[in-house]
C-alpha positions in Angstrom: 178.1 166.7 137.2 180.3 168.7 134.9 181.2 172.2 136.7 180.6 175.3 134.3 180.2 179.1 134.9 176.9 179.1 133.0 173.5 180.2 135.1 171.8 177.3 136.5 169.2 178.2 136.8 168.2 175.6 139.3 170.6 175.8 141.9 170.2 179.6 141.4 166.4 178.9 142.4 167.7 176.9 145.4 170.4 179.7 146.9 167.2 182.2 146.4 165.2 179.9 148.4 168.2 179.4 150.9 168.3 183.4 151.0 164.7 184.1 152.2 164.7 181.3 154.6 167.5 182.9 156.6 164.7 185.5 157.2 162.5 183.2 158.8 165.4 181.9 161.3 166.3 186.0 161.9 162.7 186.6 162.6 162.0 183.7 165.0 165.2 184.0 166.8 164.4 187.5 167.3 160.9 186.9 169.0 162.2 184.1 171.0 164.9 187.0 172.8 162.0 189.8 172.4 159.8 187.7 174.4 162.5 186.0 176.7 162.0 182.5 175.6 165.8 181.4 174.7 165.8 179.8 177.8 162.7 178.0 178.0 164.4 174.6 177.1 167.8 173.6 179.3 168.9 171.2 177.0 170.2 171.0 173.5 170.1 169.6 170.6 166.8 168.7 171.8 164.2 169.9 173.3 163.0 168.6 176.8 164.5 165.4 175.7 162.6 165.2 172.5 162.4 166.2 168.4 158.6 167.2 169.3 158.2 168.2 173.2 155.0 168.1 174.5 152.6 171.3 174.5 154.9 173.5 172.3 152.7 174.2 169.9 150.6 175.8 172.3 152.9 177.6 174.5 154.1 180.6 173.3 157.4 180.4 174.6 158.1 176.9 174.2 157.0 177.6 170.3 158.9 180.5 169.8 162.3 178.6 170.9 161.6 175.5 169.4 160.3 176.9 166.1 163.9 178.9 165.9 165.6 175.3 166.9 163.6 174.0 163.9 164.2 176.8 161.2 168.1 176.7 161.9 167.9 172.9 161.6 166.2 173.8 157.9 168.8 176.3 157.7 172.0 173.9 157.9 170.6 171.1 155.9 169.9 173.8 152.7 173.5 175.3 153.6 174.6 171.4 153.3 172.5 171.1 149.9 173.9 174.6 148.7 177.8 173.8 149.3 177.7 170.6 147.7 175.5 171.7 144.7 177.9 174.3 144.2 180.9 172.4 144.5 179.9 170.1 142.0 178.3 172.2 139.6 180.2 175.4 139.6 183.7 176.1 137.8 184.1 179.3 139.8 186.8 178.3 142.0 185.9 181.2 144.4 182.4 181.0 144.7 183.1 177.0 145.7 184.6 178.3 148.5 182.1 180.8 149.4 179.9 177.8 149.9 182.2 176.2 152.3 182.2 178.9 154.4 179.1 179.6 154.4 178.6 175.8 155.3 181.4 176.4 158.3 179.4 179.2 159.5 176.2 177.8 159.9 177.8 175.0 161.7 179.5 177.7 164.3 175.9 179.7 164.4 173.9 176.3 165.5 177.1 175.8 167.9 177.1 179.3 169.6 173.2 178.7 169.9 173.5 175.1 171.5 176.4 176.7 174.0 174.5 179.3 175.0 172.0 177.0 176.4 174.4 175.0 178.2 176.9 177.7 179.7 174.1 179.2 180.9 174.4 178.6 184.7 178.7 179.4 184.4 179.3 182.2 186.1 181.8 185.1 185.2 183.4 186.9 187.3 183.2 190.4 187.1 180.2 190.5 184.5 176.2 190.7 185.1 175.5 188.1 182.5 176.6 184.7 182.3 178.9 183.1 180.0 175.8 181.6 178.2 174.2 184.8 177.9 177.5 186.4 176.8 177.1 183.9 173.5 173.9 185.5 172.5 176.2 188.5 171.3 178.3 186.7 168.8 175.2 184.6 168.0 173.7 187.4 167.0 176.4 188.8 165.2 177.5 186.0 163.3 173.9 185.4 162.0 174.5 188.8 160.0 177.4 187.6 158.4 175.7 184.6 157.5 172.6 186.4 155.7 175.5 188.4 153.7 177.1 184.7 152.8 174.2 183.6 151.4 172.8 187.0 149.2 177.0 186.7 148.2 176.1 183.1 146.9 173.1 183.8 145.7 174.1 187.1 143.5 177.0 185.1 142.1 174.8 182.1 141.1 172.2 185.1 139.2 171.8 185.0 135.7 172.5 189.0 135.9 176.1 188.4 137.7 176.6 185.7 134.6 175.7 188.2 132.2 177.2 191.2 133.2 173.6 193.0 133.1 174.2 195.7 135.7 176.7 198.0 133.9 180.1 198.3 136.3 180.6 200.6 138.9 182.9 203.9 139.2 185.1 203.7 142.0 183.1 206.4 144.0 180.1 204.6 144.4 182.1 201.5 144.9 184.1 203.0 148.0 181.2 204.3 149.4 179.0 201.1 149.1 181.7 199.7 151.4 181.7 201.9 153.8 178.1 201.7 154.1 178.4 197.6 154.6 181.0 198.1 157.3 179.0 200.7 159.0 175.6 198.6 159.2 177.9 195.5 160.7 179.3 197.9 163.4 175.8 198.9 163.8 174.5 195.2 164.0 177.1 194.3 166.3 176.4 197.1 168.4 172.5 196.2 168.7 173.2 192.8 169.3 175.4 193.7 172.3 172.4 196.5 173.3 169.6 193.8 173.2 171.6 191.5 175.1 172.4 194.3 177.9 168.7 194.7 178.5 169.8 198.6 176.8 167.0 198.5 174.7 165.3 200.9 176.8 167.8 202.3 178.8 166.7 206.1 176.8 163.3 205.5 177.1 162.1 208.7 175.3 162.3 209.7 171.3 164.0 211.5 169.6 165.4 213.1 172.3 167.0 211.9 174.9 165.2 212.9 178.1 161.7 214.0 178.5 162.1 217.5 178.8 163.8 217.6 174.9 167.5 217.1 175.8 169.8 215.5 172.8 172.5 214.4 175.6 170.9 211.7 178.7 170.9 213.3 182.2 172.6 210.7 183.8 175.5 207.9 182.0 176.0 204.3 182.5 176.9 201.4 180.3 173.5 200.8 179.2 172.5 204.1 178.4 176.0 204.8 176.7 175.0 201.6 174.3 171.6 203.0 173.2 172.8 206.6 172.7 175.2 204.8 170.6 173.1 203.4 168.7 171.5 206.2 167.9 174.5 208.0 166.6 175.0 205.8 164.7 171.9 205.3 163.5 171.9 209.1 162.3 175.4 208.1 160.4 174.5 205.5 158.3 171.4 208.0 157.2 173.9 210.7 156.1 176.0 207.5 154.3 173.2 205.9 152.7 171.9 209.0 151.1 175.2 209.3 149.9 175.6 206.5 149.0 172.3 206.2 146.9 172.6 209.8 145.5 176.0 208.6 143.9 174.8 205.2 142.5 171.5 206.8 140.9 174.1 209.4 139.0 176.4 206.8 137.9 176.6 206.8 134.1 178.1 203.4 134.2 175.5 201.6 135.8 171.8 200.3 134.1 168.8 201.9 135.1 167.7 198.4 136.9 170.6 199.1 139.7 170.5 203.0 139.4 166.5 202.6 140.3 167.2 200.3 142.9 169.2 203.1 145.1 166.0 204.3 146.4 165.6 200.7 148.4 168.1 201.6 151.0 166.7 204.8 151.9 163.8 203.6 152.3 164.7 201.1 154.7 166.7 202.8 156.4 164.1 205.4 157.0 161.4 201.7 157.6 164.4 200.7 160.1 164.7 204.1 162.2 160.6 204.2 162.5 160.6 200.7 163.7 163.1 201.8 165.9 161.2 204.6 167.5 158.2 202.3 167.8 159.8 200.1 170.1 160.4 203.3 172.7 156.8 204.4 171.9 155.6 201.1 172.6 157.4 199.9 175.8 159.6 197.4 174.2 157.1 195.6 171.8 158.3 192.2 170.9 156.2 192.6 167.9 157.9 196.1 166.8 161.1 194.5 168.1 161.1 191.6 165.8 160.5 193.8 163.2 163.4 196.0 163.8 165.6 193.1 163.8 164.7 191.4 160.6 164.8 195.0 158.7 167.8 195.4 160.1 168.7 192.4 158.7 166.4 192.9 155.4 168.3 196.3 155.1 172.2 194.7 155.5 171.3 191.8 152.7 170.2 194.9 150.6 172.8 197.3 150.7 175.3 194.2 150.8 174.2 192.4 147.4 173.8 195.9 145.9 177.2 196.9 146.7 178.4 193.0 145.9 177.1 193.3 142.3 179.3 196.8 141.8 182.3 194.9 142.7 181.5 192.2 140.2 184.7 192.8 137.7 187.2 192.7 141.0 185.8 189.8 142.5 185.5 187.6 139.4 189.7 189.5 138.3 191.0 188.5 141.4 189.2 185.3 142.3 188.8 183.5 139.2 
């Protein structure tokens, strides 16, 4: 296969495809921790000893945790297909390499899942959770960075990256799509480490903070110092996001498609804060949980590939 810069347009079909099943994996493995079920199998790679254990598709546990095992096996076999693809195909040295890595990451993801199962019963001293359930964290975490590999792939691989269809960015609206990125990931990484706290309700009243209409909690410990953080800065990446969208709507540099487009991230950041005062309203939903995951995912890919495409001219300059 003779590597050119052109679009393909079917590889770009294929990195698309790879890009919304990440959503799937998000959304399942989100259920499976909403409803408790990551621990519902005590082996790994398979499960119970077998590809298709017996009765899972009519437990819900057992199919929440095996469906997940399932979607992230789909998932690495279309990161296989995508890295190679690209490899071949593509003369953008750079963007090769993007699809190693994203390769390399999907094998740690599918790692940190298996060794959570299996360090489960290892004990650490000095800490609540074990050394199993002290993976789910960077689990978690990692599987954000892995969503933002993929849109990266993806938006390089678009015929409007090719193209140059978007208009280029001023250095404003560049900065502050950054800053916005870096703030959702800290935010991710906090609600990862939240969730896997049992935090989630730790402030079990909205928007305040106690029930007689207090911002600050009555009492303090580490659980209720994670969700208050999380609400902070929950309230920060509002103020940066409509910011950040003000800025790239007035950019004179930009085409209408991406100017138009700044009115996504408010709205889901404003879908994302309502999902999260459902799950308070609710008890803890695993339904309204799920949700709030994947938009918080859903919301990360967004911002990210938004703020990828303005930094088009640097990345091709630099990595070319």
């Amino acid at each position: 296969m003779i590597r050119t810069s052109s679009h393909k347009a079917g590889l770009a079909w294929f990195a698309a495809i790879g890009s919304l099943w990440v959503f799937v994996l998000v959304a399942l493995g989100a259920f499976t921790t909403s409803i408790g079920a990551g621990m519902v199998f005590r082996d790994w790679p398979l499960s119970n000893g077998s590809l298709n254990p017996h009765g899972w598709l009519t437990q819900i546990n057992e199919f929440a945790e095996h469906s997940h095992r399932l979607s992230g096996t789909v998932m690495g076999l279309i990161t296989i297909v995508l890295a190679i693809w690209v490899h071949r195909a593509e003369a953008r040295a750079w963007l090769r390499k993007l699809g190693w890595w994203a390769l390399a990451l999907v094998v740690v993801q599918g790692l940190l899942g298996g060794t959570r199962v299996m360090f489960d019963r290892i004990h650490v001293p000095g800490f609540e959770m074990s050394l199993g359930q002290m993976l789910r964290i960077p689990h978690g975490v990692v599987a954000q960075v892995f969503v933002c590999m993929l849109f990266a792939i993806s938006a390089g691989l678009s015929r409007a990256w090719i193209e140059n269809t978007l208009g280029t960015a001023g250095e404003r609206v560049r900065r502050l799509g950054r800053w916005c990125v870096a703030l959702l990931l800290l935010q991710l990484a906090l609600a990862a480490t939240m969730r896997h706290n049992y935090a989630g309700m730790s402030i079990p009243t909205f928007p305040y903070s106690t029930a007689d209409g207090a911002l600050l909690p009555a009492t303090w410990d580490y659980r209720i110092a994670l969700q208050f953080a999380h609400r902070v800065m929950a309230v920060a990446i509002g103020i940066a996001v409509l910011v950040y969208s003000h800025f790239l709507w007035r950019d004179a540099g930009l085409r209408p498609l991406l100017r138009s487009a700044s009115i996504l991230p408010v709205g889901l950041v404003a879908l994302q804060i309502y999902l999260g005062a459902q799950i308070i309203w609710t008890g803890r939903s695993a339904y309204m949980t799920t949700a709030h995951v994947l938009s918080g995912a859903l919301t990360l890919a967004t911002i990210f590939v938004m703020v990828f495409f303005t930094h088009r001219e640097s990345i091709e300059k630099s990595r070319s």
